[in-house]
C-alpha positions in Angstrom: -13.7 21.5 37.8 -15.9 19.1 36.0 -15.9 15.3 35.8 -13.5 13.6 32.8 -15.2 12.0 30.1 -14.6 8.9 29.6 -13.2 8.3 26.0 -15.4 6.4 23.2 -13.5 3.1 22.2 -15.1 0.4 20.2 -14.1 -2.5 19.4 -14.8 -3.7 15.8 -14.1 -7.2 14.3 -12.2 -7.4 11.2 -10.6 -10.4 9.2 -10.5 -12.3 12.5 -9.2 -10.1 14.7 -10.3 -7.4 17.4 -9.3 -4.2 16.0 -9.8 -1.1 19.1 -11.2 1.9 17.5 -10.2 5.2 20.1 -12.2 8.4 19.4 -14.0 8.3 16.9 -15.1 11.5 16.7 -12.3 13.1 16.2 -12.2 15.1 13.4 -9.5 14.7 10.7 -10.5 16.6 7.4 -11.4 19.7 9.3 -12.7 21.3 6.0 -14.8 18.4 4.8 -16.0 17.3 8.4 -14.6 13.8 7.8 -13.4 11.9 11.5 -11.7 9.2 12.4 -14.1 6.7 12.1 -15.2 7.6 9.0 -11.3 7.5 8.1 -11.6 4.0 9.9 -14.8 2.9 7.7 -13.7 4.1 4.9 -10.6 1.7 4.6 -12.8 -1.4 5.6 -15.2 -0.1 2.8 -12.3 -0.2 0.7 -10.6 -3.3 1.7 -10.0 -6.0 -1.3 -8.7 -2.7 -3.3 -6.4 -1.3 -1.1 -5.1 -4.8 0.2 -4.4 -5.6 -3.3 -1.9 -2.9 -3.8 -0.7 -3.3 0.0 -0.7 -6.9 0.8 3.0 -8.5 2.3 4.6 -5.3 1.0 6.5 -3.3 3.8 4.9 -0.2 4.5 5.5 3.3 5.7 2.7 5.0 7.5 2.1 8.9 7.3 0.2 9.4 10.4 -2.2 12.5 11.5 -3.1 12.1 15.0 -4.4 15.6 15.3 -6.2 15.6 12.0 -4.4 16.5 8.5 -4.0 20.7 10.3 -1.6 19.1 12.1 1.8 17.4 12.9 2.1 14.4 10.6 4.9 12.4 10.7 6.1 9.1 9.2 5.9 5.9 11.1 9.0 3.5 9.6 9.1 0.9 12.2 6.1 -0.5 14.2 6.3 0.0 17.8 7.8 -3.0 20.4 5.4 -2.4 22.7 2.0 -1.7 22.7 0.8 -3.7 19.6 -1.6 -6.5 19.1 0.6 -9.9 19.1 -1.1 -10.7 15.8 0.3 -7.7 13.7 2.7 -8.7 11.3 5.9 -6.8 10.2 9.0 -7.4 7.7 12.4 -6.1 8.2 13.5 -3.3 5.1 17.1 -2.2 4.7 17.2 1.7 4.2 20.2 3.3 1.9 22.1 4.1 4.8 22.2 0.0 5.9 20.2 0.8 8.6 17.1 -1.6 9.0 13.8 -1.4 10.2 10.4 -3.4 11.4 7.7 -1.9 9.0 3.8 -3.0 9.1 3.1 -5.6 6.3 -0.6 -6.3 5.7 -1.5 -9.2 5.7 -4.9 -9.0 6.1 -7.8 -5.9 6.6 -7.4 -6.1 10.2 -3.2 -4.5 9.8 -4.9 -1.4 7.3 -7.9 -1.1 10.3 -5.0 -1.1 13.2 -2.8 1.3 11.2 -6.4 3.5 10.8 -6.5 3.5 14.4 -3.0 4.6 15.1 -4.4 7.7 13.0 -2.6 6.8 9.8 -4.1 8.3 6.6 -1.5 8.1 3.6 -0.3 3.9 3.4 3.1 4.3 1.4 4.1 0.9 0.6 7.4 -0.1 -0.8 7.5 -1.8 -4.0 8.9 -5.3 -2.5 7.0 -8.0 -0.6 8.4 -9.6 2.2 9.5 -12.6 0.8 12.4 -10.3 -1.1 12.3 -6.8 0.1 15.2 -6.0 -1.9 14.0 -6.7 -5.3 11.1 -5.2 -6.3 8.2 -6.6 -8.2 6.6 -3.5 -9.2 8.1 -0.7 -11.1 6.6 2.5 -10.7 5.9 5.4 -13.3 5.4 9.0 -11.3 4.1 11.5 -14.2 4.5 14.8 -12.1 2.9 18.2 -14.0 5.1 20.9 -13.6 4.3 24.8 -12.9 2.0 25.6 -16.7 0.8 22.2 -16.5 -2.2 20.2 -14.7 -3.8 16.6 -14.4 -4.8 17.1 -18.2 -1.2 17.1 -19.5 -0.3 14.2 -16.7 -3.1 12.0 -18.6 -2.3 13.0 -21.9 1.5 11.9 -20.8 0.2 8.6 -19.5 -1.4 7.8 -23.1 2.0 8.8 -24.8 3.4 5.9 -22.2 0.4 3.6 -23.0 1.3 3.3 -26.6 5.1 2.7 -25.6 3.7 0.2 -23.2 1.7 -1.9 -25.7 4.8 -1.9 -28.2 6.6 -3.9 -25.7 4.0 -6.1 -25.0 3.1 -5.5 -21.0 0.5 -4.0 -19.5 0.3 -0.5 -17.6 -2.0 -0.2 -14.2 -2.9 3.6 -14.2 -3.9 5.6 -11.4 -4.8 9.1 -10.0 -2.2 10.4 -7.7 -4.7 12.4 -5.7 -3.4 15.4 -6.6 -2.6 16.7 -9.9 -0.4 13.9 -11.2 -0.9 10.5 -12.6 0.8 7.1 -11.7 1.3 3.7 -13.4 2.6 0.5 -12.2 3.8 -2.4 -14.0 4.2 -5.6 -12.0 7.6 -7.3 -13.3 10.0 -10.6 -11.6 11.5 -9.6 -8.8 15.1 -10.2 -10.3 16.5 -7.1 -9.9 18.1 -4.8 -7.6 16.6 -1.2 -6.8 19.6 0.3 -8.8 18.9 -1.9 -11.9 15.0 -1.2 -11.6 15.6 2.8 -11.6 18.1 2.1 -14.5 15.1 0.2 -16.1 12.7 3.2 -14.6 14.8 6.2 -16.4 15.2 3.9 -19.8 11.7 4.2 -20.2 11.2 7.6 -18.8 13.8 8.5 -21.7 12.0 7.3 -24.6 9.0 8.7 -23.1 10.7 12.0 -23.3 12.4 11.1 -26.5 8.2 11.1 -28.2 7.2 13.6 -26.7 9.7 16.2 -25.4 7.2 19.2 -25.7 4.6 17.1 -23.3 7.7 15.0 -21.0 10.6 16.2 -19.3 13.4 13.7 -17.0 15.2 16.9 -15.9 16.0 16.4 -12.5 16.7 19.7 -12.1 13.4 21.9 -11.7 15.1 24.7 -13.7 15.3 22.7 -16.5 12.0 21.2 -16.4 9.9 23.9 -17.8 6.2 23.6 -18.3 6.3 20.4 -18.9 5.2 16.6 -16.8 8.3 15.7 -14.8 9.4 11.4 -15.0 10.1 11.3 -11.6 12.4 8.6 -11.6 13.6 9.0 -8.2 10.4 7.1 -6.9 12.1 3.8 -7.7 15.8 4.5 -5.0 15.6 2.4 -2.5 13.0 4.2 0.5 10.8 6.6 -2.0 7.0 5.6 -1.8 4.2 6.6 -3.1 0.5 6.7 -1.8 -0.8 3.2 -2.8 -4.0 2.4 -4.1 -7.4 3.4 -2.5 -5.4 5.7 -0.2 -6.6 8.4 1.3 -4.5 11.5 0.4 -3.6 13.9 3.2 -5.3 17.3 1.8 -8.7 19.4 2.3 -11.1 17.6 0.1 -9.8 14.1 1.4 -9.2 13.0 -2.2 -8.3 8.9 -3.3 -5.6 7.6 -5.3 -7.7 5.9 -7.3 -7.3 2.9 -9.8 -9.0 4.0 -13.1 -8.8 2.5 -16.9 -7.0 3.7 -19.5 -10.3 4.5 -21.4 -11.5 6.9 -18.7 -8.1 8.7 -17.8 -8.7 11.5 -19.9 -12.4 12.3 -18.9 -12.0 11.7 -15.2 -11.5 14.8 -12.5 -8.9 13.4 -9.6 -11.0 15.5 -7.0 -14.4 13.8 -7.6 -12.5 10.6 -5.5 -12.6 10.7 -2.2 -13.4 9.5 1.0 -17.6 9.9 0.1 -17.4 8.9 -3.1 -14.5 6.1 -3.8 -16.5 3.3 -1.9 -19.7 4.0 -4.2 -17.7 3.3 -7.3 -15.2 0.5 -6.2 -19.2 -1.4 -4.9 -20.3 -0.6 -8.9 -17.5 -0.7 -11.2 -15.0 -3.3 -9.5 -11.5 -2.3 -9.0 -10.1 -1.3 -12.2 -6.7 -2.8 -11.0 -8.2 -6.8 -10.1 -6.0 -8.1 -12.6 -2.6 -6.3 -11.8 -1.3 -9.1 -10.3 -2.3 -11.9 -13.1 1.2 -11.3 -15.2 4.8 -10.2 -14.2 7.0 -8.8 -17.0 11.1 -9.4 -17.4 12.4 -6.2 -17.5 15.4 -7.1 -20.0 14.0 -4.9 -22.6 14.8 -1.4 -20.3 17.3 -2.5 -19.5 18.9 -3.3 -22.8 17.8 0.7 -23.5 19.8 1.1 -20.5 22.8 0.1 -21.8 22.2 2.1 -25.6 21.8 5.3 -23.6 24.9 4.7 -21.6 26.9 4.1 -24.7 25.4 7.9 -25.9 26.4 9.4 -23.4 23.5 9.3 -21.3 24.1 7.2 -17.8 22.7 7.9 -14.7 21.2 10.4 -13.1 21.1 12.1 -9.7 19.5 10.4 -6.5 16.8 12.5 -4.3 19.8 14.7 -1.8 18.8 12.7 1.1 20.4 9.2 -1.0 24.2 8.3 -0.3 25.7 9.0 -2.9 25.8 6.1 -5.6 28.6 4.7 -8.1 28.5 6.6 -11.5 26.1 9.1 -10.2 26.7 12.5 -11.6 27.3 15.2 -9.5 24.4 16.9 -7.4 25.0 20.2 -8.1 22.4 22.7 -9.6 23.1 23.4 -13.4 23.5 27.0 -13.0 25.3 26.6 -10.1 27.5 24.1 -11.5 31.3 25.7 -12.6 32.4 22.8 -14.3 29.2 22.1 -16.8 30.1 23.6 -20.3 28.8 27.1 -21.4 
């Protein structure tokens, strides 16, 4: 039998702190050749834009250890043992009432450890510490459906520009990294996750409302049709969705990357990714710096809210894995359901 190697560990100064970076070679985007370091590099390449979007917020961390081929799971709590006394954390509450330790960045040196414990997706909750059960950012998912592609997802996001600008607050667009398109809008942090996914289906609603041939909020995929899907969902307490500057878990090792609202409809989500996100945040700036300069009341959605409820139109289902809510309807497939009228 041979000798063991001994394993490559370096250790690598960021924002203070001595951050241990274990096998670097590694590979974990078998198909592009990208390892672990460069997963490592590329988040201290990337580090005032993806702190921006990550900074005090409690966050879930997908984790590869094998490479994206293999087991991923999701890391909700931060180990007791083991961990570097300086890493921060802040205590969520998940539907169930069960709570939980997650990682809160506070600095690069939390995104470099998480790195190093193999993470590549950071899903951050939309909270920060301070009041992890109000959230200070609302979250628009514009999903394309089967028939539909990152084209109609743009196109979608303009249609929710426009509504945007008629009630006076500004929308933070993003590539999802895949096909879809997501836009955030920083408001108080007054309200409760049920009264933000109120807010959240209000405006996904009126989207719909414009443009029901391009939008859908069917929650239902058979009703859906070839159309972009509101995924309102992604506001209940416990959904998250890739932050920006992260690195999405797929073969070309694509970004979800913060874009204006000019370029939306010209860009191609594949051309970001880990080679070519660094380049352009170094040029162009990150085209999300000023997210964080205005908050908006969401009393306007919510008003919208209350005109839909007196319709007829309430709320609407939670994702299956939710406890079940008061005034949801039921959770039971349309076609499957005995008691929907015919």
């Amino acid at each position: 039998m041979g000798g063991s190697t001994k394993a490559t560990v370096t250790e690598i100064e960021v924002a203070g702190h001595t951050v241990r970076l274990t096998s670097p070679d590694r590979v974990i985007f078998p198909q592009r050749g990208f390892t672990k370091g460069d997963v490592f590099h590329y988040y201290l390449s990337v580090g005032d834009g993806i702190l921006r979007a990550l900074r005090d917020r409690p966050t879930t961390l997908q984790r590869f250890p094998e490479g994206v081929e293999g087991e991923a799971f999701f890391s909700k709590r931060v180990p007791t043992r083991g961990v570097p006394p300086w890493v921060a954390t802040a205590e969520i509450t998940f539907p169930s009432g069960r709570t939980a330790a997650e990682l809160r960045p506070v600095d690069l040196a939390h995104v470099a450890w998480a790195a190093q414990m193999g993470t590549v997706v950071f899903h951050p909750w939309p909270v920060r510490a301070a009041d992890p059960d109000r959230p200070d950012e609302l979250r628009v998912d514009l999903d394309p459906q089967p028939g539909t592609d990152f084209a109609h997802a743009a196109e979608a996001a303009g249609e929710l520009r426009g509504l945007l600008d008629e009630l006076g607050v500004a929308g933070w667009p993003k590539t999802s990294g895949g096909r879809g398109v997501h836009v955030y809008l920083r408001i108080q942090p007054r309200w409760t996750f049920v009264e933000v996914r109120r807010a959240t289906i209000a405006l996904a609603r009126e989207l719909e409302r414009r443009r029901p041939d391009l939008v859908t909020t069917s929650w239902w995929k058979e009703e859906r049709g070839a159309r972009v899907f509101v995924d309102f969902n992604q506001m209940a307490r416990d959904r998250t969705i890739a932050c920006a500057y992260s690195l999405r878990a797929n073969a070309r090792a694509t970004v979800s990357t913060p874009v204006t609202w000019d370029e939306l409809p010209d860009v191609d989500p594949d051309d970001f990714d880990l080679a070519t996100v660094p380049a352009r945040l170094a040029e162009r700036g990150d085209a999300h710096a000023g997210i964080d300069d205005e908050s908006w009341d969401i009393t306007p959605l919510l008003d919208w809210a209350e005109r839909d409820a007196a319709a007829g139109q309430g709320d609407m289902p939670y994702p299956p894995d939710h406890p079940k809510m008061p005034g949801e309807p039921k959770r039971v497939q349309p076609s499957r359901d005995r008691d929907r009228p015919r």
